[in-house]
C-alpha positions as CSV (number, residue, x, y, z in Angstrom):
1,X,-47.2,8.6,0.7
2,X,-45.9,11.6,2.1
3,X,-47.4,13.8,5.1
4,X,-48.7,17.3,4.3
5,X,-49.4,19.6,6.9
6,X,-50.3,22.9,5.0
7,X,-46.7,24.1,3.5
8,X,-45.0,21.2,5.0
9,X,-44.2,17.8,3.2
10,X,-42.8,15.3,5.1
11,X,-41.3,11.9,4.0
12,X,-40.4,8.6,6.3
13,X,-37.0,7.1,5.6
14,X,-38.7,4.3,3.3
15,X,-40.0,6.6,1.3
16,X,-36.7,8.6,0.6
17,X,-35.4,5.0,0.2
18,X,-37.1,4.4,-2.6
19,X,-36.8,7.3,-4.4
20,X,-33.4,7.6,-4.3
21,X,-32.5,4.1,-4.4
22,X,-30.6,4.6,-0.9
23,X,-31.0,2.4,1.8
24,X,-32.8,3.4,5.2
25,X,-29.5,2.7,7.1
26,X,-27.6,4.9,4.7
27,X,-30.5,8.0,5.5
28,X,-30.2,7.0,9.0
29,X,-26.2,7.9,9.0
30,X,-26.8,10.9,7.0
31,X,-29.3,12.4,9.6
32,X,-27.0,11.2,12.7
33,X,-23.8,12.8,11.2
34,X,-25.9,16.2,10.3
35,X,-26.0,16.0,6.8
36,X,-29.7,15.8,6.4
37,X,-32.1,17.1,8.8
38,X,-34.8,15.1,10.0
39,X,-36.8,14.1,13.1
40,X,-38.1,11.3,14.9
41,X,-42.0,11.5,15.7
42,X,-42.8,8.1,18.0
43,X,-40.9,5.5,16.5
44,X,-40.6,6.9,12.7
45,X,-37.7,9.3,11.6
46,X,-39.5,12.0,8.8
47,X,-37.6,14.5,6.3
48,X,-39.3,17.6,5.2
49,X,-39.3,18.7,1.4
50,X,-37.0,21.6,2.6
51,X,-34.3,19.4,4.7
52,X,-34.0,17.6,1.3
53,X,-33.7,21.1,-0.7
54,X,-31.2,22.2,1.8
55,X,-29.2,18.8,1.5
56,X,-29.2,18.6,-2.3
57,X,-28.8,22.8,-3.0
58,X,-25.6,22.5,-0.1
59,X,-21.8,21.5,-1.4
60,X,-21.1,18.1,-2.2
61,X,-19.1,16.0,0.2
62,X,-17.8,12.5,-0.2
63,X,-18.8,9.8,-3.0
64,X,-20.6,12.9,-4.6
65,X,-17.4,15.2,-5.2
66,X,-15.4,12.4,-6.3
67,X,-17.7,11.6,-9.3
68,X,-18.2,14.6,-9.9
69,X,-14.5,15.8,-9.8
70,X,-13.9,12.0,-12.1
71,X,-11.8,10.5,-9.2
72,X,-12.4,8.0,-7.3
73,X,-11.6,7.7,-3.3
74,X,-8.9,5.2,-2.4
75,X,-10.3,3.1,0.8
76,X,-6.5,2.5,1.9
77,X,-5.2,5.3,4.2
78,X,-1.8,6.8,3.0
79,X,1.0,7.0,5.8
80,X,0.4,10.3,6.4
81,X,-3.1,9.8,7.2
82,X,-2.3,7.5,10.2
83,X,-0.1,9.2,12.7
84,X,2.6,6.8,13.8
85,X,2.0,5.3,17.1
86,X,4.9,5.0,19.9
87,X,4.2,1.5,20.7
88,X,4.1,0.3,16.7
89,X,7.6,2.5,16.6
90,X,8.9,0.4,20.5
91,X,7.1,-3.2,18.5
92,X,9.5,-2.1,15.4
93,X,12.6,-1.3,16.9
94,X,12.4,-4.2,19.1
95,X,11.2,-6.8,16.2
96,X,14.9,-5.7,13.9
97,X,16.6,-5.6,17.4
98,X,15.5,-9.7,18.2
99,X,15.7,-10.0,14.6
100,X,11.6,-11.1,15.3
101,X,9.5,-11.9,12.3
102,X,5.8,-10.7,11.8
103,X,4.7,-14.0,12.3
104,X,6.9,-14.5,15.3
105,X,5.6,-11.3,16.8
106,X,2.5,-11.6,16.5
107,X,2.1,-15.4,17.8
108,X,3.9,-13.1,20.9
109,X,1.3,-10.6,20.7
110,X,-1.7,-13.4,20.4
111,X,-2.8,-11.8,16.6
112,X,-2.7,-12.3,13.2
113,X,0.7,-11.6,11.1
114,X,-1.6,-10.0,8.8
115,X,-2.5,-7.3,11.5
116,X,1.2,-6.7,12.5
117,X,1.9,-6.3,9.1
118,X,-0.8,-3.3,8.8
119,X,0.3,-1.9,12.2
120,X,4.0,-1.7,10.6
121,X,2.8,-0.3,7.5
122,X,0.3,2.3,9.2
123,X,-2.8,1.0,7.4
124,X,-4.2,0.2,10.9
125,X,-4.0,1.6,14.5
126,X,-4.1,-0.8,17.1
127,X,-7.5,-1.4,19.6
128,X,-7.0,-0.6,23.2
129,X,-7.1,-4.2,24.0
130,X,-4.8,-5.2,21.3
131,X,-2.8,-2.2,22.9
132,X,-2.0,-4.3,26.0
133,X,-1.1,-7.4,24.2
134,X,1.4,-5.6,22.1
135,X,3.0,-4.4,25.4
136,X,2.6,-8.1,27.0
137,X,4.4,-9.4,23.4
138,X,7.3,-6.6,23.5
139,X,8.6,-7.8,27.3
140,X,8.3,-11.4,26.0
141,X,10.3,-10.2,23.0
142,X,13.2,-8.7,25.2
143,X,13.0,-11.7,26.9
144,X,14.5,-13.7,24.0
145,X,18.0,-14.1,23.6
């Protein structure tokens, strides 16, 4: 049941839940990426009735817009949405140099094939620590004769 302090209606994230048939985490993500106002009062997060105007008066963004517009979002990343990486690029070169196959590389590298494959492709970027593996599996490559 909602809060009313004289104008003020406030809801908690269950209740928004319900009525929209969102979940809580999905409210949650909305209020930490700024797309709906709310505040947290002890160990509850609240919405006021106008946060909710605000959000549903605004432009659509995401999900929304793409119904709305009768498309519908591809989850795979196009080339140009990955910038190519210099390490991928050295992995590459140095793969059709050794003539090195993705599964060849990537027992090097300590992966999956699958996740060369997406690196090569740029569907994926490589981690950090997958970053030093790549370089540990490139000197072993140059190593082969």
């Amino acid at each position: 049941m909602p809060i009313k302090i004289n104008d003020l209606t406030l809801f908690n994230l269950k209740e928004i839940s319900q009525k929209f048939g969102v979940s809580i985490d999905s409210i949650r993500s909305y209020i930490k990426a700024g797309k709906l106002k709310g505040r947290k009062f002890g160990v509850s997060w609240y919405v006021s009735s106008r946060a909710l105007e605000e959000y549903f008066s605004g432009p659509f963004t995401g999900a929304a817009e793409t119904h709305q517009e009768g498309e519908r979002g591809s989850k795979k990343p196009t080339k140009t949405e990955i910038v190519k990486d210099s390490l991928v690029e050295e992995l590459r070169e140095v793969m059709e140099e050794k003539r090195v196959s993705a599964n060849a590389a990537a027992r090097h590298i300590k992966t999956y094939a699958s996740q060369v494959i997406k690196w090569l492709k740029y569907r994926a970027k490589p981690t950090p620590v997958l970053r030093k593996r790549i370089k540990r599996g490139i000197r072993r490559m140059k190593g082969l004769n």
